[in-house]
N, C-alpha and C positions, 0 to 999 in steps of 0.2 A: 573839235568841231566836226572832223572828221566823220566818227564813230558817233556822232550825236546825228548826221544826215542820215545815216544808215539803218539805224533805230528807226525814228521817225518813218524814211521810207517802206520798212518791213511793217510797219506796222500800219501805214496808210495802204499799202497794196491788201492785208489782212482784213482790215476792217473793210476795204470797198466789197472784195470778195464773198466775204460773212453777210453783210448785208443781204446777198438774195437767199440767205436762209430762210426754210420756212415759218421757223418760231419767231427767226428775229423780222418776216413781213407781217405771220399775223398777229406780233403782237405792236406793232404799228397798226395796225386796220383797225383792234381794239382803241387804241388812244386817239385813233380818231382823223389819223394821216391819210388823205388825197392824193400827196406825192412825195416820193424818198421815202426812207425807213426813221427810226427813232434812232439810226446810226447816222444819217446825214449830216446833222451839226458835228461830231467828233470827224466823220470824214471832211469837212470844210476847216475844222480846227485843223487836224494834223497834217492836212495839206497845206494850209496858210503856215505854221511852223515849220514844215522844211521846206518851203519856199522862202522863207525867210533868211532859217539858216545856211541855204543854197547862197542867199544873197552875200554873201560875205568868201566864197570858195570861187566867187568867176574870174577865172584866168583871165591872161593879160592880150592875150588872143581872140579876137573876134569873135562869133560865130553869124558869117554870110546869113543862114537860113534864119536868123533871131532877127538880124538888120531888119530884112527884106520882109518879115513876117511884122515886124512893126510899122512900116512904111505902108502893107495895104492897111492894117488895123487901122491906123490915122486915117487911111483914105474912106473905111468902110464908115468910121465915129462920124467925119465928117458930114459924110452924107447922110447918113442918119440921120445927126439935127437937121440939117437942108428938108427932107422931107419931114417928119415933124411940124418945122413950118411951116412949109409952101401946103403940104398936105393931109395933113394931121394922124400920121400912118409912124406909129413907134416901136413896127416890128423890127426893125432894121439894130433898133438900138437896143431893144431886150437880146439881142442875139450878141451884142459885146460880152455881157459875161460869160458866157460858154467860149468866144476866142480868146479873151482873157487867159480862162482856165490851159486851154493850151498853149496858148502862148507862157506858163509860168512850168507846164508840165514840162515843156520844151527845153527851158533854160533850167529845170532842177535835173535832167539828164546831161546838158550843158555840161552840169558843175562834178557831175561823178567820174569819176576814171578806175573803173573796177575792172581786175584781173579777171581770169575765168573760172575760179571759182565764185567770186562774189557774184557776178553775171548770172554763171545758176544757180545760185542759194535768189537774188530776187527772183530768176522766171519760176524755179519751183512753190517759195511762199506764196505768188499768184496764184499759177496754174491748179495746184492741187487744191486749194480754198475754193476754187472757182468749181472745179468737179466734185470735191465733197458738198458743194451749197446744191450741185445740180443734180446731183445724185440724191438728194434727200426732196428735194420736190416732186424727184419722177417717182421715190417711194412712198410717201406724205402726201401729196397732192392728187398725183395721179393712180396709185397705189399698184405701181411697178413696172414693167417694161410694156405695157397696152398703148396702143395707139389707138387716143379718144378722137371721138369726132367733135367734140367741143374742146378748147384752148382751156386745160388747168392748170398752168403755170404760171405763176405771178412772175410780169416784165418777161415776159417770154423773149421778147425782142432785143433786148438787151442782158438779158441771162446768155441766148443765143450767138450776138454780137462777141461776147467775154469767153465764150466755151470755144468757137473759131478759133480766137486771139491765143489760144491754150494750143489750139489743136499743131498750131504755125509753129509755136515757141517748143512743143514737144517734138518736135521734125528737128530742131534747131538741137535740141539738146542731143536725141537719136543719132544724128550726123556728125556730131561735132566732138561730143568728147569720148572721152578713151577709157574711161571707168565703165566696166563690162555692166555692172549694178544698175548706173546712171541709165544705161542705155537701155536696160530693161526693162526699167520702172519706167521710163519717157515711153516706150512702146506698147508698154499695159493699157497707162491712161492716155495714152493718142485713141486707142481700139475702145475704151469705156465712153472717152466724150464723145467718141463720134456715133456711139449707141445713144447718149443722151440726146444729142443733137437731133436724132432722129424721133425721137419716143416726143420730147417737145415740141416738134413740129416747126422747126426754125427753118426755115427753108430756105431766109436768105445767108444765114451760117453755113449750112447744108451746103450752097454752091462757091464760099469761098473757101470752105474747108477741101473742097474736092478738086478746082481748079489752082491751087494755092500746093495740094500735094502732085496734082499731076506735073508740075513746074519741075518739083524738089524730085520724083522720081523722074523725069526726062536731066537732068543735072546731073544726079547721082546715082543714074540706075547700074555702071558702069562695076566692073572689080570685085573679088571673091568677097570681102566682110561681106556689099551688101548680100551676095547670093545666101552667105551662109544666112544673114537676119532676117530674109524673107523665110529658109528654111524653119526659124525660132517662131516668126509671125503664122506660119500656116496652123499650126496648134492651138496658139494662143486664143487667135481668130476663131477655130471650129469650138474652143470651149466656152470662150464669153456669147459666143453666138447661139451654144446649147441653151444659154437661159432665155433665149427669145421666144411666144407662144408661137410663132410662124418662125418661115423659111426665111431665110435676109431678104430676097427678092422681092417677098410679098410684104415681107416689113417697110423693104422702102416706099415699094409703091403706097402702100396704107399710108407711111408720113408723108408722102408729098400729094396723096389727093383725100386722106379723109377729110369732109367737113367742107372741102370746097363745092363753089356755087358750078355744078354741072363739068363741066370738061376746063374749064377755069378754076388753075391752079394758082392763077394772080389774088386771086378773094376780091377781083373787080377793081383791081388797081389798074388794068388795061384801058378799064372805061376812062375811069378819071383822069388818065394820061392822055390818050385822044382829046377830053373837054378841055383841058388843058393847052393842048398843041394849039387846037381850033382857034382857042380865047387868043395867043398870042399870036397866032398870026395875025389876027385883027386888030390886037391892040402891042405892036410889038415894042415899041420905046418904055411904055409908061407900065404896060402888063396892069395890072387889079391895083397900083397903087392906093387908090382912093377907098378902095374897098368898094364896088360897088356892084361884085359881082358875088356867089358864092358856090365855091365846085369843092368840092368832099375831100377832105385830106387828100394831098397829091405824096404819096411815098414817092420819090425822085427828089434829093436834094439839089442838082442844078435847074432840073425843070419847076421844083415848087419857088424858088428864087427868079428866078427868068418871069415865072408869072405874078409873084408878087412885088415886083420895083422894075418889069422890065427891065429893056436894055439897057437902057439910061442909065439905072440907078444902081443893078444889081452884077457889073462890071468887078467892080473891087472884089465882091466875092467871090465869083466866079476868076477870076483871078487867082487869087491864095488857094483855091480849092485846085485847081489848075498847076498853081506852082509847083505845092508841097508835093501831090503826087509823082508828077514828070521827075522831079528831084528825086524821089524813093525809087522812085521802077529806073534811074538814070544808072544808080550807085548800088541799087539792086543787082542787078546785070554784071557791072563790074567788077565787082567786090566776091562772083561767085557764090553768094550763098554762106561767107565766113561769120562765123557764129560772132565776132564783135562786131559785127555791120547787122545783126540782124534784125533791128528796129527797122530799116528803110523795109525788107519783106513783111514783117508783122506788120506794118502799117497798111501795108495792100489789104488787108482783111475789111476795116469798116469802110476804106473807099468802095471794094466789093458791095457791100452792103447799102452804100446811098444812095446806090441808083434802083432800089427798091424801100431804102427807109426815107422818111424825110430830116429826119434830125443827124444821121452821122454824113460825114467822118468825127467833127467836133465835136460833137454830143449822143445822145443827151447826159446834160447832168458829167460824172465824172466815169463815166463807163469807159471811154479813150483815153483817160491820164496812162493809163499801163505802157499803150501805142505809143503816145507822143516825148513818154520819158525815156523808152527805147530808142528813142526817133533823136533824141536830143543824146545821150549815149553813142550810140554810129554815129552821129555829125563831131562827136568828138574825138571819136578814135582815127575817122579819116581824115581830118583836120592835121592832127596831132601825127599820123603815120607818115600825114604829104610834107609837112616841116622837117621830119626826122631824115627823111631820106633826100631831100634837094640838094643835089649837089653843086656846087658853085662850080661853073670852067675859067679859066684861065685862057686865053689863049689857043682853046681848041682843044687843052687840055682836062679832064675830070678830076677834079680836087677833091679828094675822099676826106670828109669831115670825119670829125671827132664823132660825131653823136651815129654817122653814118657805119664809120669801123666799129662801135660798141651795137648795131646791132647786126650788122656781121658778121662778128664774132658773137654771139650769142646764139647766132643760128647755125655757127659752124660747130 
């Protein structure tokens, strides 16, 4: 059962990743697909199969954040029907199957307990699918490392959200393990996505990939390894940078303002966020429940919530959204940065992102399942670490357990 989750999960992170290929989006555009690829159904199958087979490996041990993650879903369903009724508004309730989705991504990380190898064998099947699908759009789509002033990158926003999510996990891999190879292949394709990143024009990837590494080198910028791998990066850097038509400087500038409307690099998200504040301060209980207003997609996942079920209604979510966070950046912090915790940091990447998308951290669709199975992984390794190590006193005195002396001997 074991080796049957692991399957399954290599191969759902595979397929989600392949998906933003460009043959396999336009040959979805040919059959006629609106939204997803013609891989969507296999991604929904082989997700519902190892969430299934997940179901059958849940330890006998809790998990707090699964409880607590159920308890607002119940709160968020309920209100959903509640307005429904009273209002005839069933945004609230289309939004359960995307918490759904992670709340099962959640508990299929729950149910894994992988060493550190298997750990990077999953971040690598992601990471690298994800920069081969990105690296063939910016060849195929956009026809190579040019910064267009028109968007030709199909799901830019979510290609960009997944190239982030890479950029986190190859910092993790970079830092963490001991295999000189490892460490140099994570450092190639961290310096490649973060050239896609830019050529695509993801710009809210762009600032969690940047703030997200400023973190990891203020942490780790410490001790001769790193000096000697910035000395390996300086090279590296000047040769993948030789294939760019301009200087980095000018390059970035081009990704973050070609194609924008004047000195506004928001693309008028600024606007819609003031209409927005405006709307709710005047209507701040109920916000746009009824429908009766209508302002232009609000990218701000708490603020487009806030205005559509105000305060009243839109509490539960804001909550959970609230939670999960405080929880990651809590254990974040603590845990230093140790590559089995590192779901709670990779999870910082799409909250980064919701306060200019409006669909993440949750969605859209299964772009977060990677995040939130990492997320459900660290809640079990810290779980399982704080049981290991509790030691019972006596008396005033420390009672060294059994399970406590086998891992102090193992680390002596």
């Amino acid at each position: 059962m074991r080796s049957l989750q692991y399957v399954l999960l290599y191969m759902l992170l595979f397929v989600m990743a392949i998906s933003y290929h460009p043959v396999i989006v336009n040959i979805s555009k040919a059959a006629g697909y609106e939204s997803g690829t013609i891989l969507s159904r296999y991604i929904l199958l082989i997700f519902g199969a190892l969430f299934a087979v997940s179901l059958f490996r849940i330890p006998k041990v809790k998990s707090a954040l699964c409880l607590k993650y159920i308890v607002w879903l119940t709160l968020i369903a309920f209100l959903g029907y509640f307005i429904r009724s009273m209002h005839g508004n069933k945004e609230m309730l289309s939004m359960l199957r995307t918490f759904l989705i992670v709340l099962a991504s959640i508990i299929i990380g729950w149910t894994l307990t992988p060493n550190s190898r298997q750990l990077s064998r999953i971040m690598l099947v992601f990471t690298l699918t994800v920069i081969f699908s990105g690296l063939m759009q910016v060849f195929m789509n956009i026809g190579g490392f040019v910064i267009a002033d028109q968007y030709l990158t199909d799901s830019k926003n979510s290609l960009g959200a997944m190239l982030a999510t890479c950029e986190v996990s190859f910092l993790f891999l970079f830092l963490s393990q001991e295999e000189k190879k490892v460490r140099l292949v994570a450092l190639v394709f961290f310096l490649v996505g973060f050239i896609v990143i830019l050529t695509i024009r993801a710009r809210a990837a762009l600032l969690s990939t940047v703030l997200l590494s400023g973190m990891f080198l203020a942490l780790h910028a410490k001790g001769k390894k790193m000096f000697k791998w910035i000395l390996v990066a300086i090279p590296l850097v000047l040769i993948l940078f030789s294939f760019l038509p301009m200087s980095f400087g000018d390059y970035l500038k081009a990704s973050i303002s070609a194609g924008t409307q004047g000195d506004d690099v928001t693309s008028g998200r600024m606007g819609t966020y003031q209409q927005a504040i405006r709307f709710i301060v005047e209507n701040p209980l109920l916000g746009d429940v009824e429908n009766r207003t209508s302002i232009a997609w609000i990218h701000n996942f708490p603020l487009l919530n806030i205005y559509r079920f105000g305060l009243l209604y839109s509490w539960p979510i804001l909550c959970l959204y609230l939670y999960i966070i405080l929880h990651s950046l809590k254990y974040s912090i603590r845990t230093k940065m140790d590559f089995r915790y590192a779901g709670y940091t990779i999870l910082i990447v799409p909250y980064i992102i919701s306060l200019l998308e409006p669909t993440f951290p949750f969605g859209p669709g299964t772009v977060t399942v990677y995040n939130f199975i990492l997320l459900g992984v660290a809640e079990r390794f810290r779980v399982r670490d704080r049981s290991l190590l509790k030691t019972p006193r006596r008396r005033g005195v420390t009672v060294q357990t059994p399970k406590l002396q086998a891992v102090m001997d193992s680390k002596a």
